[in-house]
C-alpha positions as CSV (number, residue, x, y, z in Angstrom):
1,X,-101.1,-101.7,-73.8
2,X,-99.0,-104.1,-72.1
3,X,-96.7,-104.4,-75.3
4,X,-96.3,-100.6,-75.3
5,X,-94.4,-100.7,-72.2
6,X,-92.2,-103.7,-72.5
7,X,-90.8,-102.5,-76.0
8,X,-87.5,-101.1,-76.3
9,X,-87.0,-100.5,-79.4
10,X,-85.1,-97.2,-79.6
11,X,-83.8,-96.8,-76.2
12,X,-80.0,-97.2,-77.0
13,X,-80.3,-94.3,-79.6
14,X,-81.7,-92.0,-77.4
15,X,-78.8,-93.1,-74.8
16,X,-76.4,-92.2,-77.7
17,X,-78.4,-88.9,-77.9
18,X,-77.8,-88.2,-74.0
19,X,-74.5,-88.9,-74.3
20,X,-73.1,-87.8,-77.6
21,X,-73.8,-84.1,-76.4
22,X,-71.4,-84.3,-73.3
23,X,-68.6,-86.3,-75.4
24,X,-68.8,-83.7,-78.6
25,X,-68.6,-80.7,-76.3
26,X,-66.0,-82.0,-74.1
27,X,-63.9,-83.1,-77.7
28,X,-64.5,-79.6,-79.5
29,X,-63.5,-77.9,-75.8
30,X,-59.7,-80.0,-76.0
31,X,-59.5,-79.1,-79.8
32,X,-60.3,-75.8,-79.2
33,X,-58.3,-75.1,-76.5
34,X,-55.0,-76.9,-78.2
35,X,-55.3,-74.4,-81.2
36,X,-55.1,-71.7,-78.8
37,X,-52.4,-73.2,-76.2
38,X,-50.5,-74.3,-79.9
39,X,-50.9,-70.8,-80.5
40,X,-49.7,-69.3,-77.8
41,X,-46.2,-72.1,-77.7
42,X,-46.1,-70.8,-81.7
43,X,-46.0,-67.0,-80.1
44,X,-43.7,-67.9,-77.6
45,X,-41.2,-69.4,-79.7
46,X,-41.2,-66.1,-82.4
47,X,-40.2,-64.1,-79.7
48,X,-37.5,-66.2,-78.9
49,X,-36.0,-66.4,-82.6
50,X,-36.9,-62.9,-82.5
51,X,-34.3,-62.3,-79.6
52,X,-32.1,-64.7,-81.0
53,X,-31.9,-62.8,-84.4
54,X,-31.1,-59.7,-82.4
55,X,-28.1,-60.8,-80.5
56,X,-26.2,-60.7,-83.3
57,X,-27.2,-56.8,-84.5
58,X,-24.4,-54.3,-83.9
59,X,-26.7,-51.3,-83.1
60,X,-30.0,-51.0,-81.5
61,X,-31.4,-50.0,-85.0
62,X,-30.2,-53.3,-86.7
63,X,-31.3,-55.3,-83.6
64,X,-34.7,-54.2,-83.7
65,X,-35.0,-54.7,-87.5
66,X,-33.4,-58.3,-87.2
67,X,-35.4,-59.0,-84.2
68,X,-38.6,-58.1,-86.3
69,X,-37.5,-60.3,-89.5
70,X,-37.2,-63.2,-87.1
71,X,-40.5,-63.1,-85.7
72,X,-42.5,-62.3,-88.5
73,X,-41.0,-65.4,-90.5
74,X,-42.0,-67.5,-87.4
75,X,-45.3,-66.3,-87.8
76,X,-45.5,-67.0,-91.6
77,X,-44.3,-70.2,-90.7
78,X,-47.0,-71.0,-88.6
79,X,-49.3,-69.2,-90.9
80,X,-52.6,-71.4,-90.5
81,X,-52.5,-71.2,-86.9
82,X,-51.3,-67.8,-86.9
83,X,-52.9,-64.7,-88.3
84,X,-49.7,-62.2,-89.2
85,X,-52.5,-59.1,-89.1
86,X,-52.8,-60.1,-85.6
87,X,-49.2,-59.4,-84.4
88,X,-48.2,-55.7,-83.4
89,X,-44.2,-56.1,-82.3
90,X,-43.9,-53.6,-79.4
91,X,-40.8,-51.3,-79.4
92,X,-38.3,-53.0,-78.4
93,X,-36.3,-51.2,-74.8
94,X,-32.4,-51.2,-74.7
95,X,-30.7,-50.3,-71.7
96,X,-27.2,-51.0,-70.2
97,X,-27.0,-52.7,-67.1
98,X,-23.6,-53.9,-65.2
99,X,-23.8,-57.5,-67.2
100,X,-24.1,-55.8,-70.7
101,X,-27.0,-54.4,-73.0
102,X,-29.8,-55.9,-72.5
103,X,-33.1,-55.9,-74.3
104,X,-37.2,-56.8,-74.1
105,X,-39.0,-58.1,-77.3
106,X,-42.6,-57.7,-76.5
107,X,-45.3,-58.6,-79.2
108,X,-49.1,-58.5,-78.8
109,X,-51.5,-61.1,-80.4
110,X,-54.9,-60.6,-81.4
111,X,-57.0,-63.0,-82.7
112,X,-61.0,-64.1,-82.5
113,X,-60.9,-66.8,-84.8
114,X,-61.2,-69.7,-82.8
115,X,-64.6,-68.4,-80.6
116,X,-66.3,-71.2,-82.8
117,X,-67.9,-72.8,-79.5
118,X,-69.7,-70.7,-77.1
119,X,-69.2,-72.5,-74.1
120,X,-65.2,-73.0,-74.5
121,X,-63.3,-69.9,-73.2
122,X,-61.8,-67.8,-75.9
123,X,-58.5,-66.1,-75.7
124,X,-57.5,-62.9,-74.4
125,X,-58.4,-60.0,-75.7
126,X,-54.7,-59.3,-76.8
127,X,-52.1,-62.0,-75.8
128,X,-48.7,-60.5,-75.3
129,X,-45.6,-62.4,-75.1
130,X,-42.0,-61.5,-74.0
131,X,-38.6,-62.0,-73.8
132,X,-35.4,-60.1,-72.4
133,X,-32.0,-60.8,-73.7
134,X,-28.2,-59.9,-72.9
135,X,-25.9,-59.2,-75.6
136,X,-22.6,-59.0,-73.7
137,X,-19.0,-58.2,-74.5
138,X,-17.5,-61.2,-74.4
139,X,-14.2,-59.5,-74.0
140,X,-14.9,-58.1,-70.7
């Protein structure tokens, strides 16, 4: 009986035990959440190109359209990351105001991909990113 309480034999594996469950679930909550804060820099960035693209359109029509062939080959860039079913570009608003035309890309983001762990938040619902542009006359 007095052996049975001295041994040891075991105790550092069932330390490991104790602790391998707090270090896996905080590792798999920072990988998690970089895929979706990646994501949402990768979402950021095809509105951007996507606003970009459009500067250079002569009507609204053609700035929408070029706007939309920007972002969409962002997203196919980033096509692991990103799921292009997921994106839904918003219509895009023109308006004149006194420092030119200006304009708001908008897309939304959907995506429920990376919910693999149930105790790391997931993302939004829909994510929706946006940017506002000028595209003034140079000349005056």
């Amino acid at each position: 009986m007095s052996r049975f309480g001295r041994d040891e034999r075991g105790s550092v594996a069932i330390e490991f035990a104790f602790i391998a469950a707090v270090f896996l679930a905080i590792l798999f909550g920072t990988i998690s959440y970089g895929f979706q804060f990646a994501t949402r820099i990768a979402l950021s960035y095809a509105v951007t190109e996507g606003g970009r693209a459009a500067v250079a359109g002569l009507s609204d029509q053609e700035r929408t359209q070029r706007a939309a062939d920007a972002i969409y080959a962002v997203v196919d860039a980033y096509a692991p990351l990103i799921d292009r079913g997921g994106i839904s570009l918003l219509d895009p608003q023109w308006r004149e105001t006194e420092v030119g035309r200006t304009g708001d890309i908008a897309i939304e983001y959907t995506d429920a991909r990376f919910t693999f762990l149930p105790f790391v938040p997931a993302i939004p619902g829909t994510m929706r990113v946006q940017t506002t542009f000028v595209v003034a006359d140079p000349s005056g």
